[in-house]
TIVO-75861 format. One record per residue (C-alpha): residue in three letters; y, z negated, x negated. Coordinates in steps of 0.001 Angstrom, whole numbers. Example, Ala and Ser with C-alpha at 12.3 -4.5 7.8 and 13.67 -1.06 7.14 Angstrom:
(torro "ALA", (-4500, -7800, -12300))
(torro "SER", (-1060, -7140, -13670))
//
This chain:
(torro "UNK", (-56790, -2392, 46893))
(torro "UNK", (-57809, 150, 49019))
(torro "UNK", (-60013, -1378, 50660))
(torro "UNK", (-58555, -4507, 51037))
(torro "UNK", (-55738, -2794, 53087))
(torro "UNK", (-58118, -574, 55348))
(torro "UNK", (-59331, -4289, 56368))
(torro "UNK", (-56079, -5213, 57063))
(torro "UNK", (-55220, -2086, 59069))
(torro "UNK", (-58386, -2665, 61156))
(torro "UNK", (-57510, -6255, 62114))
(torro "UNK", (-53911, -5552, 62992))
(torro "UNK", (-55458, -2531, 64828))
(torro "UNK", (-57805, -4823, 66470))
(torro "UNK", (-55068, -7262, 67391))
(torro "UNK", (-52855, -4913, 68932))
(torro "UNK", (-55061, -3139, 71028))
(torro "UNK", (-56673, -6415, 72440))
(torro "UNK", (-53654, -8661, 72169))
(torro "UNK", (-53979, -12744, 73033))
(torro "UNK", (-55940, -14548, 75537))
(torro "UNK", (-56071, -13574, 79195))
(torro "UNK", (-54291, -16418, 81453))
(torro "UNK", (-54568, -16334, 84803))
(torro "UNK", (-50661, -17449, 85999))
(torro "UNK", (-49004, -18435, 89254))
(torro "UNK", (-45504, -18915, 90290))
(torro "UNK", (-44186, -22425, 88461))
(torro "UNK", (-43322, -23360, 91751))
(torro "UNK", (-46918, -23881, 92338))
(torro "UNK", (-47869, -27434, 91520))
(torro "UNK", (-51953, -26576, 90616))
(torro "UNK", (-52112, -27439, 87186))
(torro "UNK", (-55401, -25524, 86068))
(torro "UNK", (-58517, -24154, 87891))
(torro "UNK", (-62369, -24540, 86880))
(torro "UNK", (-63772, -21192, 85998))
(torro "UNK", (-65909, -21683, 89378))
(torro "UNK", (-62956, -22340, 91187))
(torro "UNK", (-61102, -18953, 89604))
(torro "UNK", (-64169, -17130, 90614))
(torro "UNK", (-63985, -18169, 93860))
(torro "UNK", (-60228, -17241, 95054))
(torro "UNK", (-60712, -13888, 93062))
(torro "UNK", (-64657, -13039, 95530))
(torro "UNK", (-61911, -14157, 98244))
(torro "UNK", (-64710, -17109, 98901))
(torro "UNK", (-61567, -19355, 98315))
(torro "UNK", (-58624, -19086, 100922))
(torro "UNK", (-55866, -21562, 99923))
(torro "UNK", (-54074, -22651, 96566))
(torro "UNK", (-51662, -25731, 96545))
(torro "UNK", (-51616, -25312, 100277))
(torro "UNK", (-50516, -21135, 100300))
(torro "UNK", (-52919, -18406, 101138))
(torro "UNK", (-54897, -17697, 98075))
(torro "UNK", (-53652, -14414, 96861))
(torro "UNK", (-55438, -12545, 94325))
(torro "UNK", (-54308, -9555, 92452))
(torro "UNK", (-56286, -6953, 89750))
(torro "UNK", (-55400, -4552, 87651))
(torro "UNK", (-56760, -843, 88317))
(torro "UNK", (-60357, -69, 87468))
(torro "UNK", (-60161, 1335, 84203))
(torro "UNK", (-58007, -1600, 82822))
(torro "UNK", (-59778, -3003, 79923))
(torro "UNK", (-58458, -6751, 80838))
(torro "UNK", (-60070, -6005, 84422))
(torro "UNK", (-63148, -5216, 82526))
(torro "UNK", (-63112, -8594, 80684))
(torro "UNK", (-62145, -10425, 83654))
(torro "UNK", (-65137, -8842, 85920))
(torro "UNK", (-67683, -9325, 83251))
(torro "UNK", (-66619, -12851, 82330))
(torro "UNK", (-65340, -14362, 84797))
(torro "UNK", (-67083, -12711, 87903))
(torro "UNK", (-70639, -11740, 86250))
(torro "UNK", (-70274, -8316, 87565))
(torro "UNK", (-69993, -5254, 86459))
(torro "UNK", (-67766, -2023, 88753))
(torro "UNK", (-71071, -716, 90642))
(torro "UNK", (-72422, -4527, 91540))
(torro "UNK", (-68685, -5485, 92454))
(torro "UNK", (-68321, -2427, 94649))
(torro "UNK", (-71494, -3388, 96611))
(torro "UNK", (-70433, -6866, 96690))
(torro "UNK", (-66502, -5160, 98430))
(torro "UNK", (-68249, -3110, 100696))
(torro "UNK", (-70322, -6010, 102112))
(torro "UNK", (-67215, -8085, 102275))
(torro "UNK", (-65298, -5306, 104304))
(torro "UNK", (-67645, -4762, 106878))
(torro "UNK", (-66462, -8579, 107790))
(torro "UNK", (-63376, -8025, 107362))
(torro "UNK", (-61991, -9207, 103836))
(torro "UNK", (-60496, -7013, 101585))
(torro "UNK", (-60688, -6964, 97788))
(torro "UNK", (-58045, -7968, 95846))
(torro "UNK", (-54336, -6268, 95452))
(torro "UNK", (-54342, -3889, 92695))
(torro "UNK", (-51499, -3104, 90759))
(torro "UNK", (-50392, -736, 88369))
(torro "UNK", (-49437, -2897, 85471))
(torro "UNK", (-49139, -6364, 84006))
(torro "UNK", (-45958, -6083, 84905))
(torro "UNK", (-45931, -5357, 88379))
(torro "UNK", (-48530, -8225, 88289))
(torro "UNK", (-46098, -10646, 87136))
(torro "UNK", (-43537, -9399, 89619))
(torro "UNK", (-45827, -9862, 92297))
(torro "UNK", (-47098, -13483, 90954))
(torro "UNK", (-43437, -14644, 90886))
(torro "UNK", (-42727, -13942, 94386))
(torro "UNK", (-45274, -15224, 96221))
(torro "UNK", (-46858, -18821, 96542))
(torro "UNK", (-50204, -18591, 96620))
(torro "UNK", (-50864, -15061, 94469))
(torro "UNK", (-52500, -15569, 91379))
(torro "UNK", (-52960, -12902, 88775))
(torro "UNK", (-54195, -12054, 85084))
(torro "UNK", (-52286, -10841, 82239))
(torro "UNK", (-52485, -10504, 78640))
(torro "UNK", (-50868, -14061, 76755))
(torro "UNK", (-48584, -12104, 75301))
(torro "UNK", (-46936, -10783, 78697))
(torro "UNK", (-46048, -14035, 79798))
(torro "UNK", (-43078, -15401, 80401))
(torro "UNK", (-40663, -18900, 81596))
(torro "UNK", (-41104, -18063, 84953))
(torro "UNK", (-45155, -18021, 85273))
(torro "UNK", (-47762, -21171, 85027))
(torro "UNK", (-51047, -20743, 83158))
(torro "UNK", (-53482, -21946, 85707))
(torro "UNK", (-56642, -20842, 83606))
(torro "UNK", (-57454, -18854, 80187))
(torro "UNK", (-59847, -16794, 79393))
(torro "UNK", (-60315, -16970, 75653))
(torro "UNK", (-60979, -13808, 73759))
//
């Protein structure tokens, strides 16, 4: 009995901290259904300028967020020191990284108001007002 409930605890446990999928999410005003993983990659290098005819606006999470983590490792094939070689390259012609925000929910905020930003949250943050443009099973 005991032990059966310890495995229990641990799965809730490992649930909770690591929640759903990620989905990547855009204003529902935005009329791109879904990106290719390449695609995804692209607009959040900044190699990608435009989605549904907007600016291509990419946001992040800080550093030390564990969904940034997943998202750089799956999605980008990088880890933090490659990526920050790969920023300071792009800088010195001129593009900035990403828009980083303090929370999913400044992230949503953010998404919500402006065409064109696209951002990454955890499933379980998302709401009526945001379109699933990619996920990132975990």
């Amino acid at each position: 009995m005991v032990l059966a409930l310890g495995i229990l605890l641990a799965f809730w446990w490992t649930f909770a901290v690591w929640g759903g999928d990620i989905v990547f999410v855009v204003s529902k005003d935005v009329k791109v259904e879904n990106l290719s993983r390449k695609e995804l990659r692209k607009i959040l290098l900044r190699e990608k300028d435009f989605i549904d005819g907007h600016p291509a606006v990419p946001v992040n999470l800080p550093p030390d967020n564990p969904l940034r983590k997943e998202v750089e490792e799956k999605i980008l094939n990088m880890d933090e020191e490659e990526l920050q070689l790969f920023w300071n390259r792009k800088y010195l012609n001129g593009i900035d990284p990403p828009l980083v925000f303090a929370s999913q929910t400044a992230v949503k905020a953010f998404v919500k108001r402006i065409k064109g930003a696209i951002g990454y949250i955890d499933e379980s943050q998302l709401d009526k007002d945001l379109k699933v443009i990619f996920r990132l099973k975990r």
